[in-house]
C-alpha positions, 0 to 999 in steps of 0.5 A: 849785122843780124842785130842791124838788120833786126832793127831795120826790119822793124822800123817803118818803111822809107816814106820816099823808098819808091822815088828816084833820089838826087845828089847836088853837088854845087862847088859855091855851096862848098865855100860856104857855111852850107857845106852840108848841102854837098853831103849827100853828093859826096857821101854818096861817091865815097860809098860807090867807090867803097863798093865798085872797088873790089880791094875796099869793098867790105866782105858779106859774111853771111852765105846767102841773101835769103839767110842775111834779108829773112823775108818774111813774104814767100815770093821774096824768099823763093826769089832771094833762093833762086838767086843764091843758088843760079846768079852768073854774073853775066846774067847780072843785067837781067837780075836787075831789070827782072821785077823782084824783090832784088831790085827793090831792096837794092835801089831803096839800099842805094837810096837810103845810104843803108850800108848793111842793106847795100854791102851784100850786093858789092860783088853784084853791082861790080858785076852790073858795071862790068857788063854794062861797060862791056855793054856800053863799047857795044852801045857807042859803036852802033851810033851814028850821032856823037850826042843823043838825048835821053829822057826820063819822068819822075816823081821828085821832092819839092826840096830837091827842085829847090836843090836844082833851082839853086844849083844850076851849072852844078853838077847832080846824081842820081842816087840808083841805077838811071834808067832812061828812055829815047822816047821824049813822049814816053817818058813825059807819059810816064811824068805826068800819068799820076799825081804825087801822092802827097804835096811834098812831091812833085814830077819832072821830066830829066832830059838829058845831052850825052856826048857819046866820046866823053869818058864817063861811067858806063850807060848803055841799051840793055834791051837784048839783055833786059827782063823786058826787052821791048822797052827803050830803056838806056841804063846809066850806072849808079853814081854817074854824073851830070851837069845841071843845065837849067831847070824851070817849070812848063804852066802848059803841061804843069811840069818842071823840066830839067836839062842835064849833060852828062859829065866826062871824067875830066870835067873841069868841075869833077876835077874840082870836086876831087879835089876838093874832096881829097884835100877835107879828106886830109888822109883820112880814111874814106869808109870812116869818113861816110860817118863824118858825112853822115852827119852833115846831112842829119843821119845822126843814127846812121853815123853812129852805127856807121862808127860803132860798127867799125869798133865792134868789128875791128873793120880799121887797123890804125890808130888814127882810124880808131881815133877817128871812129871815137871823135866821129862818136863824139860829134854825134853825141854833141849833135844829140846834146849828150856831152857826157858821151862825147866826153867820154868818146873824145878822150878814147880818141885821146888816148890812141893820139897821144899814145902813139908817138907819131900821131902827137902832132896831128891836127885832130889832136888839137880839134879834140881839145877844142871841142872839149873845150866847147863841151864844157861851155855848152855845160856852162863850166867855162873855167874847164873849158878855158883849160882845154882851149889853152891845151888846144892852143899849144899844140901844133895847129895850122891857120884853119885850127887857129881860128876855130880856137880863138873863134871857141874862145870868143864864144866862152867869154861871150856867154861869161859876158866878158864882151870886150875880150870876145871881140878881141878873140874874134879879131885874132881869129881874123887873122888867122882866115884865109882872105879868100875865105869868104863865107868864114869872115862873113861869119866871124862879122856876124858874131862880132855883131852879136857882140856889140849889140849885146853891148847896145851899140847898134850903129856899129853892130849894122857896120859889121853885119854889113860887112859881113853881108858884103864878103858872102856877095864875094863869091855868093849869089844873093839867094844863097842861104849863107845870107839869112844867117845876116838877115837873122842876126839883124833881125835879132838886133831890132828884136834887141830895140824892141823894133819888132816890125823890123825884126819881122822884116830880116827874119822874113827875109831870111825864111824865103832864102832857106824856103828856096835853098834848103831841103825842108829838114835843115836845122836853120829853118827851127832857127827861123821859127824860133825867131818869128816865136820870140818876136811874136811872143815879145808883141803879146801875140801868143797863137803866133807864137805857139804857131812857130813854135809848133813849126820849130818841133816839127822840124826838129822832129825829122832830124832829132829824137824826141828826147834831144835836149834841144827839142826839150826847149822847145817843148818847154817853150810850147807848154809856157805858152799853152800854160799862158793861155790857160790850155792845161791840159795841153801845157801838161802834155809838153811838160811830161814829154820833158819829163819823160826826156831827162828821166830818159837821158838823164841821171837821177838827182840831176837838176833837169829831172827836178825842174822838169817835177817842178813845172809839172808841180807848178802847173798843177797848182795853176789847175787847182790839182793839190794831189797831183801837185803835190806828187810832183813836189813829192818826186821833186823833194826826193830827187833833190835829196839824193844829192843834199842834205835836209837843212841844204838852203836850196830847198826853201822853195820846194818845202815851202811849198809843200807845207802850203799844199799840205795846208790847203788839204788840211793835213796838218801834221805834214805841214807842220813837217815841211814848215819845220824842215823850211825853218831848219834850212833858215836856221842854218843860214848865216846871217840868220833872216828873221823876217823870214823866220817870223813868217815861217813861224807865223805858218806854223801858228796858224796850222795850230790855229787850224786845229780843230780837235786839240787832242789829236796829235799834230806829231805825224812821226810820233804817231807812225812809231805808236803802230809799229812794233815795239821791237823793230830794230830796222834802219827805217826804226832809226830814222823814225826815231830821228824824225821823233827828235826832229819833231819833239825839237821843234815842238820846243822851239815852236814853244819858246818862240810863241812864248816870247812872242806872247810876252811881248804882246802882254807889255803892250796890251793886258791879258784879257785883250782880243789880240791875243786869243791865238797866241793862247791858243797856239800855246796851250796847243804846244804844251798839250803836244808836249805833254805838259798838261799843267802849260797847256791847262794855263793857257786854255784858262787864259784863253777862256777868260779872255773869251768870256770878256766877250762871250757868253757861257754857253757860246758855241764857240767855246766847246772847243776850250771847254773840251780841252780843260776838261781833257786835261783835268782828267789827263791829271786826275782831277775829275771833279774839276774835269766834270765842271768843263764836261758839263759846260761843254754839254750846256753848250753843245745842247744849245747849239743847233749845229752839234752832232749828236755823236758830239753830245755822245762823245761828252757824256762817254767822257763824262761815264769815264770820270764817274768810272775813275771817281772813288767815293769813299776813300775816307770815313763816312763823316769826312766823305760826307763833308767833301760830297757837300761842298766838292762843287762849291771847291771847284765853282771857285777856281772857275772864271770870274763870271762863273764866280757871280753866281748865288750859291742857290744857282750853283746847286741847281747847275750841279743838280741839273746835270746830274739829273741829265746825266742820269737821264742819258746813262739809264737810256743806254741800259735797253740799247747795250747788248754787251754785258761788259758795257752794262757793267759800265753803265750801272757802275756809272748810274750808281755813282752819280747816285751818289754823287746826288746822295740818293743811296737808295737809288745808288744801292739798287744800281750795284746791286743790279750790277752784283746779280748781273756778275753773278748770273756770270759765275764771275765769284772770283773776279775781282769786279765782284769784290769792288762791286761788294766793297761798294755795297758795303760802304753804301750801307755804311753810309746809310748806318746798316751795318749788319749788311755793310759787314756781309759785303765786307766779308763776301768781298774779303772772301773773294779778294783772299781766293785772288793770289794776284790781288792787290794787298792794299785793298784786302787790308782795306776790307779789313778795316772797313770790317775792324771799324764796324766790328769795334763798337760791338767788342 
């Protein structure tokens, strides 16, 4: 309870916790499908007789009123206090009338069917009717009239006029303590001396008749026992009666007036209405019951709490009773939409029925089954629900639970689409309804006729709705709200034949009849406006649509959380529309409020939560959003995946997807990832979709083709293992090296198909031929990834010399091929050729204006590495002599056939030309390097392309500079100095100074000998350099 009330505390006040409430009761209404307009009524009289009865009434376990409420205002507490510690129940009268915090709290209680606020003041208000009634003798004594009249003005909802209007000759409570005045002209003072405060508000004026010897609840003058003894005031108990003689409006004064007459207990009516009351009790429990009335007037939390209470306080004894908490926790839960709960609830009411051998013939036993069965159709799991239909059908049943079966069984092969046999269930169900139970034929009419105009027979559809129409005539007025569930269902029929006018005509109809007969909160009033949206949505006219949709939410709204499945519909239908009209921003505001909804409701990997992903995903790519679609596909992907494997068919769409969204941010490794992932899901599909595989692969190349540097690598899980450490043995280090094979997989088969694809071109066109430009070059990208440096050399040089068919040498376009030829020849070590492509990647580059300068940079750093990596003189000087000479006319010969026209003369220019730039580009670098480990480079670099020109002078001063500079280090033992000596020497040797070449042979040797890590072969290599130019002297 301390819980409960925390709760209550917290929440907003009761919008309408300051006006006089009123309860219908309508003996027509509870013949009817709107049984539920009763609720109130009745849910209020069981809850006063649980009160006003001292042997049912709940116990208050708390000490005080102050230690249970906990105001926070002093006054309240101080009153709360001095009631705790004075009140007599003599002085009951007084309490009440007396302005204070009790009389607020009570009434708004009393008005709300807040059980915990109200069950404190039990022992109060039975104290308040026996002093009334004692008041009451008194009061009928002093009377000379049997009759008087009395009067009252009063704030009151618009919905309950239309109650009244409805209603008359019915009967009407009042949902506190009536407090009434003699004085007519008082109280119409009072009704009309403000305005409402709103316009879902509006006076009245009750007058009413009391025969003085009819036996009624108590009512009395409280003057000489009231706070205010100078007011007029007749007191009626909470919970009396009357009758609703007429009610219309007053143009002159603008106000409505109600006739009332207080009822007798004996009223034949109220004799009705116990009766009635008694025989849908069935035996069951009154104070379980409010829960069950609870729900038909759409206090879902209350009912809930009304349940769960009675469990967690062990407030029943029998089993039948706790079944009855657990089935009433079920149909809540099927209000909500939460069929898992409901579920789980009707199988605990299970379980007390069927463990109790006396109880395995109840009638409830036959409901639970029912309504599992109509779960698991709501579930769309029709085969289990057939089950559970069957089991309800063999248990005892009476006529009334008959028909509900076959009616439910009706309903399941409706949604199979199995029509015929749902007619034929509806026929049983037929037989099975009472003859006088009107309302229920006319509703089993009206799903006939759904029936038949899902089957397009329209002219017997109008034959039963017709029907339908004439059994709610039987004993229904014609502006009963029982019959705009026909004019609903015909207008539907003419939506169906796409008459939209006339669709438009019944659904209107419908609309007045719940407009005048139905609080503003009933749930056929979202049924309407859901209707008026599809007609208008199926004439094109979308702010219509929009319009009724937005007043199908607002209803909900007021009954349902915003998390009910069905409020979830309705923002989907309202973000479709906004999405339709290119309001995004707003669409996306309805599609995370679904979100928000099944991530609250829902399990993770359930279906709701990946569509709810996917609409917000696909709206963003409405938007042009990559990033934030491609988060919602993201989410979307990882949800699915928590219940299916990778290569799972389903999942073409979301991977097909992402790859593309992926393409269009131009991050092309994880493209290639989802593409990849997509063509394992056709893969493992029998038969297998080529066409489909074709287009996936045809992705796949132009993600290659869109590769701009060819040696950046496309290979995303190859890449995330080279950063991370060598020796990580996590489970993550086994699932990045199962995604590497996934790769290197694909890789292979990304290679075999294009191959075959390419040998299928070249029977049809010859190898220089245009078309196949992109084949070469998604091939010679394959093998680069693969590492296959020879496959991917191949088809760069076929790609060039296609190019050059059309092209020019130096076309820009071909920096690209050029870079990768050379690349590759270097990945191999043939750096003379490597040389050949970098040079003609910097003819073109140079001609270009569009090249960076850092491109040009980049070239001539490969360039410097090549002259790095070049050795000049691994043979005798006469060999080396021979190979520097003729190195380029080798290469020149293995180029294209254009390249091949040129005149030797030609050729030794081009060659000088790039030595002399290179040259150029490398001694510019000397004055910008401040790093001695880069100039060290750099001079090594100037003094091989020295030679590379056979200028050894030059070469030799380029060494040596390079010699001073490791010396001025100290670096006598590096192993640099002995190369940078070993080179020295040859070049000496070169030019015939022996004596020199011998000194650097010897220095080098020196140095290597004093290294014990040293190479061995190079110190065998000094020597003979030292044996050779030592022999001709010995």
């Amino acid at each position: 309870m301390r819980e409960n009330r925390r709760r209550r505390k917290d929440n907003k006040p009761n919008e309408n916790a300051d006006r006089m409430g009123t309860n219908v009761y309508s003996p027509k209404d509870h013949q009817s499908l709107h049984k539920s307009l009763n609720g109130e009524f009745i849910l209020y009289q069981i809850l006063l007789e649980q009160i006003s009865d001292k042997k049912k009434a709940l116990t208050f376990n708390e000490n005080s009123l102050a230690e249970y409420f906990q105001p926070d205002d002093k006054n309240d507490k101080q009153i709360m206090t001095e009631f705790d510690e004075e009140y007599k129940s003599e002085k009951a009268i007084y309490w009440y009338t007396r302005e204070s915090c009790i009389y607020k709290i009570l009434n708004k209680g009393l008005r709300t069917q807040c059980i915990d606020d109200v069950i404190p003041f039990g022992s109060f208000i039975r104290d308040l009717n026996k002093q009334l009634d004692k008041e009451h003798k008194l009061f009928i004594e002093q009377q000379k009239t049997p009759n008087i009249q009395v009067y009252r003005g009063q704030l009151i909802s618009k919905d309950e006029v239309n109650r009244l209007k409805s209603s008359q000759q019915g009967l009407i409570s009042m949902n506190s303590f009536l407090s009434t005045s003699t004085n007519r002209k008082k109280a119409l003072e009072f009704a009309t001396s403000r305005p409402p405060p709103n316009d879902t508000l509006t006076s009245i004026l009750l007058e009413i008749d009391v025969n003085l010897h009819y036996l009624s609840k108590p009512y009395a003058d409280i003057k000489r026992l009231s706070a205010f003894p100078e007011e007029e005031e007749i007191l009626f108990m909470v919970g009396s009666i009357f009758r609703i003689d007429n009610i219309s409006y007053d143009d002159e004064i603008n106000l409505w007036i109600a006739k009332l007459t207080l009822c007798s207990l004996t009223d034949p009516d109220m004799k009705d209405f116990s009766s009635s009351l008694k025989k849908e009790l069935n035996g069951q429990n009154e104070f379980v019951s409010i829960g069950n009335y609870f729900i038909q007037v759409l206090k879902y939390d209350l009912a809930q709490e009304h349940f769960q209470k009675i469990l967690d306080q062990n407030l029943v004894k029998e089993d039948i009773d706790f079944a009855y908490c657990y089935y009433g926790l079920a149909q809540v839960n099927c209000k909500m939409e939460d069929y898992n709960s409901a579920i789980s609830n009707i199988n605990k009411a299970l379980k007390y029925l069927l463990n109790n051998s006396s109880l395995n013939n109840h009638s409830l036993l036959s409901l639970c089954y029912n309504d599992l069965g109509s779960i698991y159709v709501n579930q769309s799991n029709y085969i289990v629900a057939l089950q559970f239909f069957n089991k309800a059908l063999s248990t005892n049943n009476n006529n009334n639970n008959l028909s509900k079966i076959y009616s439910a069984l009706s309903d399941v092969h409706f949604k199979m689409a199995n029509y015929h046999m749902a007619l034929e269930y509806l026929e049983k169900s037929l037989e099975y309804q009472s003859e006088t139970e009107y309302s229920i034929i006319a509703n089993t009419y009206i799903n006939m006729g759904k029936i038949y105009v899902a089957t397009n027979e329209s002219e017997k559809a109008s034959q039963v709705f017709n029907k339908a129409n004439e059994y709610q005539l039987k004993e229904l007025p014609n502006t009963h709200p029982d019959i705009s569930y026909t004019y609903n269902a015909i207008g539907l029929m003419f939506l169906d034949e796409n008459q939209q006018e006339k669709a438009l005509e019944y659904i209107e109809k419908a609309h007045q009849l719940q407009l005048e007969s139905l609080p503003n909160n009933h749930p056929d009033f979202a049924d309407s406006y859901r209707n008026f949206a599809n007609v208008y949505m199926k004439k094109g006219d979308l702010d219509k649509a929009l319009f009724y949709y937005e007043k199908v939410l607002e209803n909900q709204l007021k009954t349902l959380l915003w998390s009910n499945p069905s409020v979830v519909d309705t923002y989907r239908s309202i973000g479709n529309i906004h999405r339709e009209k290119k309001n995004y921003d707003q669409a996306s505001i309805y599609f995370h409020k679904i979100l928000g909804s099944q991530l609250e409701r829902m399990p993770l990997s359930d279906t709701s939560i990946s569509n709810a992903y996917q609409n917000i995903g696909d709206l963003c790519l409405e938007k042009l959003n990559l990033d934030e679609a491609l988060h919602f596909y993201l989410e979307l992907l990882n949800n699915e995946l928590m219940t299916k494997l990778h290569e799972d068919f389903s999942l073409i769409h979301v991977y097909k997807t992402i790859a593309n969204i992926y393409y269009k941010k131009r991050v092309l490794d994880q493209s290639l990832i989802y593409y990849n992932r997509l063509l394992d899901c056709y893969l493992q599909k029998e038969p297998l979709d080529q066409s489909a595989i074709n287009e996936i692969y045809t992705s796949i190349g132009k993600i290659y083709l869109k590769k701009r540097h060819f040696d950046q690598t496309l290979l995303f899980y190859q890449k995330k293992n080279n950063n991370q450490p060598l020796h990580d043995k996590s489970a993550n280090k086994d699932k990045l090296i199962e995604n590497i094979f996934f790769e290197k997989r694909h890789l292979e088969h990304s290679f075999r198909y294009f191959k075959k694809y390419l040998h299928k071109q070249l029977k049809t066109h010859s190898e220089k031929d245009p078309i196949l430009v992109d084949t070469y070059y998604i091939l010679a990208n394959i093998s680069f990834e693969k590492e296959n440096y020879d496959e991917a050399l191949k088809y760069f040089l076929l790609l060039l010399n296609n190019e050059l068919e059309r092209k020019l040498i130096h076309d820009s376009s071909l920096q690209n091929i050029f870079k990768a030829i050379a690349t590759i020849y270097f990945e191999k070590q043939n750096y003379n050729q490597s040389l050949i492509y970098f040079n003609k990647l910097i003819d073109c580059q140079l001609q270009s204006k569009s090249s960076k300068r850092s491109l040009i940079d980049d070239t001539y750093t490969m360039i410097g590495n090549i002259y790095l990596k070049k050795k000049y003189f691994h043979h005798h000087s006469s060999d080396k002599k021979k190979l520097i000479k003729n190195n380029f006319n080798k290469n020149l010969s293995m180029t294209t056939s254009k390249t091949t026209t040129k005149t030797h003369t030609d050729n030794f220019r081009l060659e000088k030309r790039h030595l002399d730039d290179a040259l150029f580009y490398f001694q510019k670098l000397i004055d910008k390097q401040t790093n001695n480990q880069s100039l060290d480079d750099i001079y090594t670099i100037l003094g091989n392309i020295c030679l590379e020109k056979r200028d050894f002078n030059q070469a030799l001063s380029f060494f040596q500079t390079l010699l001073d500079k490791q010396h001025q280090r100290k670096n006598f033992g590096d192993a640099s100095v002995a190369n940078t000596c070993l080179i020295i020497g040859n070049i000496y040797a070169q030019i015939s100074d022996f004596n020199q070449a011998l000194q650097y042979y010897r220095q080098g040797l020196f140095i290597c000998q004093r290294i014990p890590t040293v190479d061995q072969s190079i110190v065998h290599d000094i020597k003979s350099k030292i044996r050779h130019l030592l022999a001709p002297q010995i």
